[in-house]
C-alpha positions, 0 to 999 in steps of 0.5 A: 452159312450162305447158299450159292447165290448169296455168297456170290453176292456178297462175295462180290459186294465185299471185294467192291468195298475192299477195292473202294476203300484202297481207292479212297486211300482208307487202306493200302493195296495189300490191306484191302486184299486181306480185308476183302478174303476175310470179309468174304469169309465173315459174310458166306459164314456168318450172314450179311448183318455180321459183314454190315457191322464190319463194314460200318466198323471200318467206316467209323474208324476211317471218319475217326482217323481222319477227323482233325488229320492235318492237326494231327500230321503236325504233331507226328501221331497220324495213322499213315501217311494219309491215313490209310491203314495197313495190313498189321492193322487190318489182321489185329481187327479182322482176324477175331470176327472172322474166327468166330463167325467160322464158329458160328457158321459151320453145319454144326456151329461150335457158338450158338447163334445169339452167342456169336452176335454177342462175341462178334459185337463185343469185338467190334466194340472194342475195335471202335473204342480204341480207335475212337479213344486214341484218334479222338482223345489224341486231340485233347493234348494231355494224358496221363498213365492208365496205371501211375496217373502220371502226365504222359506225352499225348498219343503215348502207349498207355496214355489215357485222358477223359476225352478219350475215355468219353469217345471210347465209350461212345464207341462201344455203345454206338456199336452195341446199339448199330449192332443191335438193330441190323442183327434184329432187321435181318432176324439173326438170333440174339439173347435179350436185347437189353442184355445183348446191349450191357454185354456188348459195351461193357466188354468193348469198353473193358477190352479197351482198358485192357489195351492201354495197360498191355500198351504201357506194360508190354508194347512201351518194353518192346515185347508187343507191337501196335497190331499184337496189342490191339488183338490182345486188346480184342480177344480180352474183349470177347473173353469178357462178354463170353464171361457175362454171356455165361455168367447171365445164363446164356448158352456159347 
């Protein structure tokens, strides 16, 4: 947990961000008050690299958004009007970091310290890959079902296509390895790198999968919303690194 002077900076650093991005019309106005109180949390709990990564996170997923956006405007599966992304959104993403880094930063943390960069990595992970696979691998203009293999509508729950599987991919070894070197910059406590990486991209691109079957099982009957799919979709990405944290001998 941050001193004083520090938390009052990073304090001021997050909701200048927040404020930036609902000016950029990255998020709306409500989004980015709830992203700031979160991000705030997430940087006097848990430390400045942790609210880097998120920030980085939210950065990539706009850029992803917004790649081809009028193409997309036109076939009807943008995020938004121009999009911005909304409160339902923000809290699927930000709820679950914020949550373990209140873990990992008390006087006596419930997570060890090379456990939460784990966890906490492993949820961004998943973040970018979604939103990496879906935005990106919308384009490709087919899919097909993650569990008949059917050809499915582009951008339907549940639809998946090699595009978007190679960017989601991308997505969770890109955060794994940004991750990896602000963690270690700012001397924060990690297992093994090479273990830290594997952990952290196979749970971001499992917890990927997981969102797609819960897409087409649960989200397409009504019983899920976009925003409950992705939290799920996360929290599956966390439990999978915390079983391979445990199962390699490391200590949650």
């Amino acid at each position: 947990m941050l001193g004083l002077w520090p938390a009052v900076t990073g304090a001021a650093v997050t909701v200048g961000l927040a404020t930036g991005a609902v000016m950029a019309r990255a998020l709306t106005p409500v989004a980015g008050g709830v992203a700031a109180v979160f991000g705030i949390v997430i940087v006097v709990f848990a430390g400045f690299p942790y609210l880097a990564l998120m920030i980085l996170f939210v950065v990539a997923s706009v850029l992803a958004t917004r790649f081809r956006f009028e193409r997309k405007r036109r076939a009807n599966l943008q995020e938004g009007a121009a999009g911005e992304r909304g409160v339902s959104n923000v809290v699927a993403h930000i709820v679950i970091p914020t949550g373990l880094a209140l873990a990992g930063g008390w006087g006596a943390p419930l997570l060890a310290g090379p456990a939460l960069a784990v966890l906490y990595a492993s949820a961004l992970a998943f973040g970018a890959a979604d939103t990496f696979a879906s935005e990106i691998g919308v384009l490709a203009g087919r899919a097909r079902s993650i569990l008949t293999f059917r050809p499915v509508p582009a951008g339907t729950n549940g639809g998946v296509s090699g595009t978007g599987e190679a960017w989601g991919l991308i997505g969770a070894v890109t955060t794994a390895l940004v991750g990896l070197g602000l963690f270690a910059a700012f001397a924060a406590p990690l297992p093994a790198p090479w273990l830290f990486v594997v952990i952290v991209v196979v749970a971001g691109f499992l917890g990927c999968q997981v969102d797609s079957v819960l897409g087409e099982t649960l989200e397409n009957r009504g019983y899920l919303t976009k925003g409950s799919t992705n939290f799920l979709g996360m929290l599956s990405a966390v439990a999978i690194a915390a079983l391979l944290l445990h199962g390699a001998g490391g200590r949650l």
